[in-house]
C-alpha positions, 0 to 999 in steps of 0.5 A: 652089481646089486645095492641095497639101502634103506631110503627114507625108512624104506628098504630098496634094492637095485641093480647098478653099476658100480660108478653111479653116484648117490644122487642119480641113484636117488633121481634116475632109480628111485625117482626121488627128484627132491636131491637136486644135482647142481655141480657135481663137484661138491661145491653148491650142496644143492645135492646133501643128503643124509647118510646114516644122520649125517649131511653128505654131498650124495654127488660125491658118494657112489650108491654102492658106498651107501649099500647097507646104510642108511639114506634120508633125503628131503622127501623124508622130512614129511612125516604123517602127512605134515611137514618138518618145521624146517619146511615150514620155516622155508615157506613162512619166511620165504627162504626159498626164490628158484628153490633149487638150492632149497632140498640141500639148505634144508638137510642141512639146517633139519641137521643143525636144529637136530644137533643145536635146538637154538642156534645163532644167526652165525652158527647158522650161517656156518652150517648152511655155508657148504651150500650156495644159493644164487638167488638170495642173500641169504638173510630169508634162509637163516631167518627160515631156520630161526623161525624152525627152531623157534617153531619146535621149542614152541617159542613162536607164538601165532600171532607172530609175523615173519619178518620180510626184507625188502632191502638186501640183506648186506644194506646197512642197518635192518629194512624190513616191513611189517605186516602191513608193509610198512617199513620199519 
């Protein structure tokens, strides 16, 4: 069967067979390796995409589904040669380790800061909590999209450092260095 789709403001058409699910569509047809598959039973969210603006798991969508849609993934957060503040976030404030959770984490934050310019850490931690990351406690990716938001309010200030955990984030109390690698 032929699908056609806008991927990234681009139109593309393909012929596919009708149980190809969105994520290999993405990977395998359009080389579009951003979308991670991890489970492939909508569990980890390494995989979420957006259709028509809203986040989806793409390992539960077949791409016939997505035929006249609209498809976002994270290779289109980039616009004009820059990247997306949530982007940004993610390295400024190392909310990444392995990465492979990353793509989806960062869907799926770009969705929350589109919805809700200032969120709290809760409200954070409720948007991100279809995703699983293996590698972090967590504490870096919602300090990731705190600095986003912050980011495009144009609240941060440059001389501002992000914050570094150097104890996991469920030790009581805050540890975290400074700059010069204090603790404070």
């Amino acid at each position: 069967m032929q699908v056609t789709m806008t991927v990234n403001g681009e139109e593309v058409t393909r012929e596919i067979e009708g149980r190809l699910l969105l994520v290999h569509f993405l990977r395998d047809h359009l080389q579009l390796t951003g979308t991670h598959w991890g489970c492939d039973t909508s569990n980890c969210g390494t995989c979420v995409v957006w259709l028509d603006g809203e986040p989806v798991k793409s390992c539960t969508v077949l791409a016939a589904m997505a035929g006249g849609h609209e498809v976002r993934t994270v290779e289109g957060l980039e616009q004009h040669g820059e990247l997306d503040p949530i982007q940004r976030g993610f390295m400024e404030c190392h909310g990444l380790q392995c990465g492979f959770c990353t793509p989806g984490m960062m869907m799926t934050a770009r969705a929350l800061l589109d919805r809700n310019a200032d969120p709290s850490d809760e409200e954070i931690r409720e948007a991100i909590s279809g995703q699983i990351c293996r590698c972090t406690g967590y504490a870096t990716i919602v300090r990731s999209i705190r600095w986003a938001a912050a980011e495009q309010a144009g609240t941060r200030t440059t001389a501002e450092e992000p914050e570094r955990t150097v104890a996991p984030a469920d030790a009581p109390g805050p540890a975290v260095a400074s700059a010069s690698g204090s603790a404070s």
